[in-house]
VOGU-3710 file (C-alpha; in Angstrom, 3 decimals, decimal comma):
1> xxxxxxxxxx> -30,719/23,364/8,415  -30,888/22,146/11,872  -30,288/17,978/12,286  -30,874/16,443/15,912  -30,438/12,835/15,032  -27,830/10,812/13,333  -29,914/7,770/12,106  -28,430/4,417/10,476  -28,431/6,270/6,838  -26,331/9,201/7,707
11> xxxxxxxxxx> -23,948/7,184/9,995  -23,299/4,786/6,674  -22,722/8,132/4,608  -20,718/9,414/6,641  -18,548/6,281/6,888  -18,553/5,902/3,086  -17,790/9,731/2,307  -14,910/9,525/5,002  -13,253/6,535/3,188  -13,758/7,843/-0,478
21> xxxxxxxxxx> -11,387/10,996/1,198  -9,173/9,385/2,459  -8,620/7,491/-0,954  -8,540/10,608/-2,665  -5,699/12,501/-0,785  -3,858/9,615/0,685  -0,962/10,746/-1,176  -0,865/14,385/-0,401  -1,267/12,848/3,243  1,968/10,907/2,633
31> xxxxxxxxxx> 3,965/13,522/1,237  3,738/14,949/5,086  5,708/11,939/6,285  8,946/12,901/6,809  10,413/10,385/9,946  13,333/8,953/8,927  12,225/5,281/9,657  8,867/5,321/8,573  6,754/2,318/9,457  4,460/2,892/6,207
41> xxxxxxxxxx> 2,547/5,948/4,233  0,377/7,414/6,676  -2,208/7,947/3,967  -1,743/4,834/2,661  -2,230/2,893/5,800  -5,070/5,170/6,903  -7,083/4,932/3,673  -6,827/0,966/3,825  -7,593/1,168/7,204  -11,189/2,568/6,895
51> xxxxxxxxxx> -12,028/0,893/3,820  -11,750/-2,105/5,683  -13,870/-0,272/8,127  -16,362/0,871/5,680  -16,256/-2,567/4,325  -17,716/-3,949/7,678  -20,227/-1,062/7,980  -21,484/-1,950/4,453  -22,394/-5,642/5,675  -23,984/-4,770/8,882
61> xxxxxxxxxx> -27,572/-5,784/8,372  -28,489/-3,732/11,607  -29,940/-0,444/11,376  -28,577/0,486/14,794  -26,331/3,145/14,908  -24,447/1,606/18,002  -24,164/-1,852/16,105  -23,184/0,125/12,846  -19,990/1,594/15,212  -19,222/-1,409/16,580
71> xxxxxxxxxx> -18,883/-2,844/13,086  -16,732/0,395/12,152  -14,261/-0,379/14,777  -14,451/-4,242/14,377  -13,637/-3,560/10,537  -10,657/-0,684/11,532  -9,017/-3,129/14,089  -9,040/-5,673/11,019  -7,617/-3,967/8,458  -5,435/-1,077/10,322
81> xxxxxxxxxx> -1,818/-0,680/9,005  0,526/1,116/10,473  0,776/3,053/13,499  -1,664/5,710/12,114  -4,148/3,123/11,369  -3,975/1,301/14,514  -4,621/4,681/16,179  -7,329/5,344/13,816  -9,078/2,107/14,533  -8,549/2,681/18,573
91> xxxxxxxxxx> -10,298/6,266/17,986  -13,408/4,331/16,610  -13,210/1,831/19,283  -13,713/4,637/21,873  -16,676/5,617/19,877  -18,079/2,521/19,518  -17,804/2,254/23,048  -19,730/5,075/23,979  -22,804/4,737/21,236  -23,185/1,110/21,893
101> xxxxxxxxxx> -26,850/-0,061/21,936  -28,080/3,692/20,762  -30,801/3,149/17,440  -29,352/7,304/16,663  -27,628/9,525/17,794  -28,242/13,056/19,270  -26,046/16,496/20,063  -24,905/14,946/22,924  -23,980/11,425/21,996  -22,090/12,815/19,165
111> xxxxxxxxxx> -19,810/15,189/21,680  -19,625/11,894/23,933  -18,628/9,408/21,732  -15,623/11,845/20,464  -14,718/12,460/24,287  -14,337/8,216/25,051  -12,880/8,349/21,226  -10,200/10,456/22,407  -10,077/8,777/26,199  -9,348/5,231/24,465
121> xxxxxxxxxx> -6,897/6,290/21,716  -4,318/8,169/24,579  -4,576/4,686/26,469  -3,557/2,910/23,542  0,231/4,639/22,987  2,738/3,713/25,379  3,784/7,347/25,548  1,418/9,519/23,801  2,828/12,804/22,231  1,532/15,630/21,528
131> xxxxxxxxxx> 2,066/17,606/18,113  -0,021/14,067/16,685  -3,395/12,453/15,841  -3,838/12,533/19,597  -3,548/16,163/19,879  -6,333/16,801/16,719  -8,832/14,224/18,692  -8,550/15,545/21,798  -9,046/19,422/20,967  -11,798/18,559/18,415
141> xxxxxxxxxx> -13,580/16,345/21,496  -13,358/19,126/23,742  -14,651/21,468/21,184  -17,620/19,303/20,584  -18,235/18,705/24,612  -18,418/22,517/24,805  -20,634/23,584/22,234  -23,155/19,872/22,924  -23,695/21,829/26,223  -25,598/24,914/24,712
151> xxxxxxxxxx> -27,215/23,429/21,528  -28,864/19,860/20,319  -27,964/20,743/16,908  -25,996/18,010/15,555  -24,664/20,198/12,927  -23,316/22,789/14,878  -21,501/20,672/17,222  -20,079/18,861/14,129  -19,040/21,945/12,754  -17,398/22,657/16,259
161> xxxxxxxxxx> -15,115/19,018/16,208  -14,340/20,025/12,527  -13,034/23,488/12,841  -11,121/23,002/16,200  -9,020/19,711/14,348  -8,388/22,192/11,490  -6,905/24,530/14,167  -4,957/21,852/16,499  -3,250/20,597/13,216  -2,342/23,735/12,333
171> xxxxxxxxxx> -0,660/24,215/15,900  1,322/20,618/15,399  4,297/21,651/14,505  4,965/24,254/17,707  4,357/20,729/19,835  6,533/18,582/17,814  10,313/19,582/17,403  10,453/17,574/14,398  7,840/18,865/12,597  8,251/22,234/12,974
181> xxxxxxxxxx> 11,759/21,444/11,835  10,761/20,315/8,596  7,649/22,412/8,133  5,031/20,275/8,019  1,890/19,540/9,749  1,345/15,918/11,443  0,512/13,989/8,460  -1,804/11,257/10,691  -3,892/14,142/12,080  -4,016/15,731/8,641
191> xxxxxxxxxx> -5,613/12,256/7,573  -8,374/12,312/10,710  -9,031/15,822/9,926  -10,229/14,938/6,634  -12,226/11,878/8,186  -14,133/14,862/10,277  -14,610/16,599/7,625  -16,226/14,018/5,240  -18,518/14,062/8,241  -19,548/17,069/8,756
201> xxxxxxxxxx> -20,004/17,558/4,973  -23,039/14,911/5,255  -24,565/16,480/8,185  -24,169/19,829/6,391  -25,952/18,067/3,188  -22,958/19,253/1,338  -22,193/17,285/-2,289  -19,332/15,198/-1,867  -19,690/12,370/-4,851  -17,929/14,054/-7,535
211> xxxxxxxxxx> -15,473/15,997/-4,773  -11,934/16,205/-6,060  -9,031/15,619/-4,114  -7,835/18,452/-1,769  -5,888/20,556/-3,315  -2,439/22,143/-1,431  -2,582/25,802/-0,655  -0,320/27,700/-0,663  1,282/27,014/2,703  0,294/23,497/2,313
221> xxxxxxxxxx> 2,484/23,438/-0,881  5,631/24,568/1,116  5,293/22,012/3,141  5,223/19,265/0,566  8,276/21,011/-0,740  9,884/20,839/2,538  8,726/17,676/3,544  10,728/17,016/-0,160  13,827/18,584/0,572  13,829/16,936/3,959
231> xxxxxxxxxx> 14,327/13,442/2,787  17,558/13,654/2,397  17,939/14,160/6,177  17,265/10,433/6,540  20,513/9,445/5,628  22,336/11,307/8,820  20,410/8,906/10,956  23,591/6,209/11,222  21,417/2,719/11,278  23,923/2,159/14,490
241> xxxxxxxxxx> 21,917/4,687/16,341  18,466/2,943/16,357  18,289/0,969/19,574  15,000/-1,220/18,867  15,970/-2,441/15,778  12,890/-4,246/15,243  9,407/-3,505/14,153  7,540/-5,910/15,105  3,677/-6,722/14,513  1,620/-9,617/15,519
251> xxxxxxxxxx> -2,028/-10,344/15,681  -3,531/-13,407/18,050  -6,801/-14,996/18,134  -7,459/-15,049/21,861  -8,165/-18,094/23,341  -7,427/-19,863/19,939  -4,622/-22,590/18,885  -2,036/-25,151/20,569  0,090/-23,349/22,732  -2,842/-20,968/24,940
261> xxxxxxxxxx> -1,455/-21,738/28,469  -3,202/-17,809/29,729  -6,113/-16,262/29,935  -5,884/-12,833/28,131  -5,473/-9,608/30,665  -4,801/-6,741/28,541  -2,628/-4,925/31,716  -0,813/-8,343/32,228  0,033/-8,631/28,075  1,096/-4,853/27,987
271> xxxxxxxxxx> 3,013/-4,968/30,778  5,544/-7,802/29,568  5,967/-5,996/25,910  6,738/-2,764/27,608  9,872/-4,091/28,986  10,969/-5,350/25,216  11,280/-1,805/23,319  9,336/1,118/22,640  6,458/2,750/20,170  4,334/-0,075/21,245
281> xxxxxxxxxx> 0,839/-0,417/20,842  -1,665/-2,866/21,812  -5,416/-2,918/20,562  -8,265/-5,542/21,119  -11,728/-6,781/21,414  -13,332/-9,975/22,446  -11,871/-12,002/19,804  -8,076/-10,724/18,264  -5,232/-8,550/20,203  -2,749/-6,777/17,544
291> xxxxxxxxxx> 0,280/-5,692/18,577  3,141/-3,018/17,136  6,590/-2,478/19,226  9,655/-2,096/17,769  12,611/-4,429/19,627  15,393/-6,093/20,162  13,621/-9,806/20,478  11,432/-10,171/17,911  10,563/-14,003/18,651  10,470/-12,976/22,311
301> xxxxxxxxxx> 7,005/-10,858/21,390  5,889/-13,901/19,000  6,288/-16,265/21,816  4,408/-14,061/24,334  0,837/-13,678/21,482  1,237/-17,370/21,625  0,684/-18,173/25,027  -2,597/-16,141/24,682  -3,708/-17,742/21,428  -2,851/-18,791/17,915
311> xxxxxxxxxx> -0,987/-15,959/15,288  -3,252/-14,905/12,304  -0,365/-12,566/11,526  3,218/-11,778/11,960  5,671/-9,121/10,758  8,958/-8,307/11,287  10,772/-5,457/9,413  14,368/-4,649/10,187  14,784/-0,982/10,629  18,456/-0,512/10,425
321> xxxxxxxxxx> 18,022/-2,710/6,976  15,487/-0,140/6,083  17,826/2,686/6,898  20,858/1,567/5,562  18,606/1,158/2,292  17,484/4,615/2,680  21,422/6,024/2,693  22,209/3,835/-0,185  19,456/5,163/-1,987  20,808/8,974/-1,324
331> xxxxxxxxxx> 23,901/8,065/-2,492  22,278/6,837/-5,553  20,465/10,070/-6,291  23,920/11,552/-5,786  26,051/9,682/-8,201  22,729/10,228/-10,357  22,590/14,003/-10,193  26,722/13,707/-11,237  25,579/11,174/-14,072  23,762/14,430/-15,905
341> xxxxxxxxxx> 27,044/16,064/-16,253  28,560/13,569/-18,432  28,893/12,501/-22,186  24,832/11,636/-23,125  24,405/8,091/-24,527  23,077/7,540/-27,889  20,633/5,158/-26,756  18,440/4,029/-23,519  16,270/1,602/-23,103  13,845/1,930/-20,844
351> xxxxxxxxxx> 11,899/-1,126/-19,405  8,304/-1,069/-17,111  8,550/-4,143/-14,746  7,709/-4,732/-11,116  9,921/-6,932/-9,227  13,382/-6,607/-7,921  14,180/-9,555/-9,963  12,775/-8,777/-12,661  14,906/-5,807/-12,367  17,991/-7,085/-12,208
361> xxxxxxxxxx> 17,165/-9,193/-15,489  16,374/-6,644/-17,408  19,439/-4,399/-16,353  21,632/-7,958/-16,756  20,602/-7,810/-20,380  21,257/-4,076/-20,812  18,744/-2,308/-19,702  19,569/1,239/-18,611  16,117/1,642/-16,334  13,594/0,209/-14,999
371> xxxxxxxxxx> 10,035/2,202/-14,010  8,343/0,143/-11,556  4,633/-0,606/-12,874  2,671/-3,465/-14,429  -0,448/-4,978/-13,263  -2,376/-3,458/-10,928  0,303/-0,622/-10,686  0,299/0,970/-14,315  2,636/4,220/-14,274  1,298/7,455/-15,536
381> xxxxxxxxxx> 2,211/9,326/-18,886  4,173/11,754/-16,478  6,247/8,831/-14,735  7,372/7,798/-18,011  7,525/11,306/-19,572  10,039/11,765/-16,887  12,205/9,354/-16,828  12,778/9,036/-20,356  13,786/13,223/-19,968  15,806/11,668/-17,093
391> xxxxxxxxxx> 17,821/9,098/-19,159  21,277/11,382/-20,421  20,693/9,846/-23,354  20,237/11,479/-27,272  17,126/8,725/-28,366  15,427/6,403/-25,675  13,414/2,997/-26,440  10,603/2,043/-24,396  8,980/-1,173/-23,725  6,105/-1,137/-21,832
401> xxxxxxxxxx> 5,466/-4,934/-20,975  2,033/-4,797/-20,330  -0,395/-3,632/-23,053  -2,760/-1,731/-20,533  0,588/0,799/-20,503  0,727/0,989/-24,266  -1,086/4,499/-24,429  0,370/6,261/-21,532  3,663/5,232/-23,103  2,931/6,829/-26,827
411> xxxxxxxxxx> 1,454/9,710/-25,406  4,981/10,008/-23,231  7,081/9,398/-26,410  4,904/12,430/-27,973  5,291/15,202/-25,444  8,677/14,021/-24,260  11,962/16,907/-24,575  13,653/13,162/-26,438  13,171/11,512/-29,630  11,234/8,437/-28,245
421> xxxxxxxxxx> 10,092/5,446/-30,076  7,401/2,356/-27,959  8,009/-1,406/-28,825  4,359/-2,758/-27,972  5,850/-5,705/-25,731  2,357/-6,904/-24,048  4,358/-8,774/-21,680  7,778/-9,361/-19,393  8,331/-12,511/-21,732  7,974/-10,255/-24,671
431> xxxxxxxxxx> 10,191/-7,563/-23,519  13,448/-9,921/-22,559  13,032/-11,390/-25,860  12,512/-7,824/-27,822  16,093/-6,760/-26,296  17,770/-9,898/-28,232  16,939/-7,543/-31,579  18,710/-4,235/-29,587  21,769/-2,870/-31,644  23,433/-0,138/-29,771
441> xxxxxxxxxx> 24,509/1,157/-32,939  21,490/1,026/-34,931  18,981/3,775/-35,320  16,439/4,344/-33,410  14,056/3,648/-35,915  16,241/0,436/-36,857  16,175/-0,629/-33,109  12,267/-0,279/-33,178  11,710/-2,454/-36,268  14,412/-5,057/-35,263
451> xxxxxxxxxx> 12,430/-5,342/-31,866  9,183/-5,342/-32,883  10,144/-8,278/-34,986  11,146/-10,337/-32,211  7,834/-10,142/-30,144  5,988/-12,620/-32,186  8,642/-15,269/-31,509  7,816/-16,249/-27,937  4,652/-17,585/-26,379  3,963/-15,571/-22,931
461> xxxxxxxxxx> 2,280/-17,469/-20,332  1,095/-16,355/-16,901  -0,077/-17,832/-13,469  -2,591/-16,386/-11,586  -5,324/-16,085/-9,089  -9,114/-15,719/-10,127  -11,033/-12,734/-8,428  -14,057/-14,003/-9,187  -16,591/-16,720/-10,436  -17,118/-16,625/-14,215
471> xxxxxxxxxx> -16,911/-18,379/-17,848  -14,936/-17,896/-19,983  -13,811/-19,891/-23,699  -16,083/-22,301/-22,282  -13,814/-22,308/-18,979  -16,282/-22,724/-15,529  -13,637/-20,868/-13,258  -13,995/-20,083/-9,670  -13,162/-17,328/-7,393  -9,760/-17,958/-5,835
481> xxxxxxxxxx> -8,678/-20,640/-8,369  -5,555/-20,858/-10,475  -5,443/-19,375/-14,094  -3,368/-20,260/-17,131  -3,083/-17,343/-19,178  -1,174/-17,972/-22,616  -1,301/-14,708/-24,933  -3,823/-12,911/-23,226  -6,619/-16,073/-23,421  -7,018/-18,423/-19,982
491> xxxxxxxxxx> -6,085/-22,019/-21,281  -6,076/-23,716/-18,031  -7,598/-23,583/-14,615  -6,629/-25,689/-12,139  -6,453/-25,660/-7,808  -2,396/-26,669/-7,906  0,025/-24,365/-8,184  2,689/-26,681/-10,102  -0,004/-28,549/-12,213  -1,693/-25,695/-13,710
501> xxxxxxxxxx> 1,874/-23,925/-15,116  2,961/-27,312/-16,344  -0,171/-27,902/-17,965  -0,122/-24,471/-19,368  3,312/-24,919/-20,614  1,981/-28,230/-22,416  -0,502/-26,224/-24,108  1,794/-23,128/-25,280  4,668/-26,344/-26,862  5,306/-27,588/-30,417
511> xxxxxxxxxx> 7,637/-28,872/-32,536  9,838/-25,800/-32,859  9,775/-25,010/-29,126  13,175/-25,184/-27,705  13,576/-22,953/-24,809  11,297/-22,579/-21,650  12,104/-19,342/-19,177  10,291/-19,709/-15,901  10,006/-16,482/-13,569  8,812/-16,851/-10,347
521> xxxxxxxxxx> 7,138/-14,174/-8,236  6,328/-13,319/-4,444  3,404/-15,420/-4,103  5,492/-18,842/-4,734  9,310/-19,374/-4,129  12,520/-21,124/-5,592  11,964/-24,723/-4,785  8,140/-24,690/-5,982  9,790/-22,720/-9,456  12,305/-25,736/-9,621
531> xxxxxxxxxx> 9,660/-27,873/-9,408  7,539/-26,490/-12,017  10,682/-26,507/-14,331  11,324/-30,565/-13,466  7,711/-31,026/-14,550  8,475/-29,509/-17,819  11,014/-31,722/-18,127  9,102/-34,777/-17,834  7,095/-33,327/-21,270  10,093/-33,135/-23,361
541> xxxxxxxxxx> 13,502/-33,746/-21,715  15,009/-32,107/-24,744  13,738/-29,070/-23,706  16,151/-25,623/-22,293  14,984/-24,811/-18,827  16,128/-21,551/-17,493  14,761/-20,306/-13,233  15,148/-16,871/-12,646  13,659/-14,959/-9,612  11,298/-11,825/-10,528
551> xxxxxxxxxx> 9,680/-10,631/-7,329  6,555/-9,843/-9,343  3,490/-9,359/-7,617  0,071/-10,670/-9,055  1,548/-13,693/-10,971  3,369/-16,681/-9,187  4,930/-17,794/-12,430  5,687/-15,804/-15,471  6,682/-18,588/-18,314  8,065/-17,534/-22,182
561> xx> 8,317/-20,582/-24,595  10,628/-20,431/-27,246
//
């Protein structure tokens, strides 16, 4: 079927289909990182990336297709992560550039747009390489430029920018050392190669709802495998060896804020990074400049956005820290691998939590692992399956902490190689105080029971963020407000952080309530935790206070009474 015009409709689809990819196979897209600092998941970052992007497109009212890129590229330079996403959003800028003010697009302004696409994305690397996202964009342009000049079918020439990024990825690894050393492809053009072909699978009018996620090949397989085995590589990198230690991300509002003493000149602000480290990139538009370099002088790149406007974000991750974390980690895995030879235990206990915190409280109170999972992040049967086959042990309890984990957890205990046995802790709270009824010389049957008992002994509260405006037990609660979750059932809702967990501490007291365990999480800190617990105080000054820190995610406070 021959298509000469991309109107609003298909431009949206193609968006949409694009993103839903990317989602899909973002993992098999990370399995192809193998760098041995890696600044995120390429798949990962890319995927979040264009749903931000798609996010924008979804709210344009226009039904230009030039207005429609612009708000493609707007939404990218938003939400991109990572170096793959900031490249990804500079490719769409380059689009944008080229279709602005077109209602459609034809043969031609397809082919042209991927031409500035690629023009715009090589000026936005310090040093571009080839063997990269840069290499997949530029052959696939070229191939579209070539084939625009003897047809206006839209489809053809789509088919043209698809096919020839399937064949430069292929060809990555003979133009980068590295990954033909491993034996992988470049996993960021891997993930724009799947953008392309989301598109031409809408121009094609082929069925991509109910698409599955790419499956590996063959080939593809190995190189997962070796991208696997090469891991392990990381650790020879000595942290000593990394001369920008730095990475280093900002974003400014131009023009905005206190300290503006220059008027933005994108040469002038690239010029001064350059000097201060390497891998640097530097996107903008009319309104926000976002910046990635890794260096030395962190606070010397802060200080520079701020002379050109106010920061809506900063990041600084320390690279050697990361590395030095990576070769701990390998030794780990190696005194692990030795751990398999020895005497099995009778008994582990296996805990779900997320949190380093939270982590080192259950291992304090004996704990033999910890699967990271909980809200938002439930593991799968398989994760558990395999670490309970993973635990040297003869009989392994599990508590699950979260009751949206119960399931995957008795189907685990079912198919595992172990005799398993679940104690239906619905919550962190539940789970510290379930380990109080552990005998390590009890059954495992014994150990379940005496558990089990203990769950019904504590009152679990949790602080939290609403998502969205509703009622509920005769609650009016509104988007972004503070909940007080006590068993499962919102008690309290409140706008103060400290206010709303002391008030839902008031309502989970009574006369037999004795001691109060408050766990903060990433969203709050020590001192507001202290002075949650001095507020508790002030209701009964009889009362046991314990602070611990649990680097949860999702709740601020995490509060047993018992």
């Amino acid at each position: 079927m021959k298509v000469t015009k991309i109107s609003n409709t298909e431009f949206t689809a193609m968006v949409q289909a694009a993103a839903s990819k990317l989602t899909k196979n973002a993992e098999f897209i990370n399995s192809l990182n193998v760098f041995p600092v890696p600044d995120g998941d390429t798949g990962t970052n890319m995927s979040l990336s264009l749903t931000s992007g798609e996010k924008y497109v979804n709210q344009e009212v226009s039904n230009s297709v030039g207005d429609l890129a612009n708000a493609l590229a707007k939404g990218l330079l938003m939400g991109a992560r990572g170096n793959s996403g900031v490249i990804l959003s500079q490719i769409f800028r380059g689009f944008s550039k080229s279709t602005n003010g077109k209602e459609s697009l034809g043969a031609q302004d397809l082919a042209d747009a991927f031409v500035s696409a690629t023009e715009t994305a090589y000026k936005s690397v310090m040093k571009p390489t080839e063997g990269t996202i840069l290499t997949v964009v530029r052959l696939a342009a070229q191939a579209g430029k070539e084939t625009a000049a003897t047809t206006d079918d839209i489809t053809l020439v789509m088919d043209a920018i698809y096919e020839n990024a399937k064949t430069a990825l292929a060809k990555t690894p003979d133009l980068l050392p590295v990954l033909k050393q491993v034996g992988v492809v470049d996993s960021g053009g891997q993930g724009l190669t799947f953008v392309l072909e989301a598109f031409d699978d809408i121009l094609n009018g082929r069925e991509v709802e109910s698409e599955d996620p790419h499956q590996p090949n063959d080939a593809e397989m190995t190189e997962m495998i070796d991208a696997t085995h090469h891991q392990s590589v990381q650790s020879k990198l000595d942290p000593d060896d990394i001369v920008y230690g730095y990475c280093t991300e900002i974003m400014v509002r131009i023009g905005k804020g206190k300290q503006v003493d220059q008027n933005f000149d994108y040469q002038t602000f690239y010029d001064y990074l350059a000097d201060l480290g390497d891998s640097l990139l530097v996107v903008n538009d009319e309104e926000i400049v976002k910046v990635h370099v890794h260096t030395e002088h962190p606070g010397k790149v802060i200080a520079w956005g701020q002379e050109f406007g106010d920061l809506a974000k900063v990041k600084v991750d320390n690279m050697r820290l990361q590395q030095e974390t990576i070769i701990e980690q390998d030794e780990d895995a190696e005194q692990s691998a030795q751990a398999t030879d020895q005497q099995p235990k009778e008994t582990a206990v296996i805990a779900i939590a997320s949190g380093a915190g939270l982590t080192k409280l259950f291992e304090s109170m004996g704990v033999n692992e910890v699967l990271s999972g909980g809200q938002t992040m439930n593991p799968s049967t398989e994760d558990i399956v395999n670490m309970i086959n993973a635990s040297n042990a003869k009989n392994v309890i599990v508590l699950p902490n979260n009751k949206n984990i119960f399931l995957a957890a008795e189907q685990a205990a079912e198919v595992a190689n172990i005799p398993a046995k679940i104690v239906h802790s619905k919550t962190v709270s539940q789970g510290i105080t379930a380990l109080l009824g552990y005998n390590p010389e009890a059954s495992l049957e014994d150990n379940q029971e005496m558990m089990e008992a203990n769950l019904d002994t504590v009152k679990s509260g949790q602080v939290t963020t609403a998502i969205r405006d509703t009622i509920l037990n005769g609650l009016e609660i509104k988007q972004g407000q503070l909940m007080g979750i006590v068993d499962g059932d919102i008690k309290v809702v409140g706008d103060e952080l400290v206010q709303t967990a002391t008030e839902m501490v008031k309502d989970m007291l009574d006369e037999d309530s004795e001691a109060i365990t408050v766990i903060w999480g990433t969203d709050t800190d020590e001192t507001v935790a202290q002075e949650v617990a001095d507020s508790i105080l002030e209701l009964d000054d009889e009362l046991e206070v314990e602070v611990h820190e649990g680097d949860q995610p999702v709740y601020p406070f995490l509060i047993s009474v018992e």
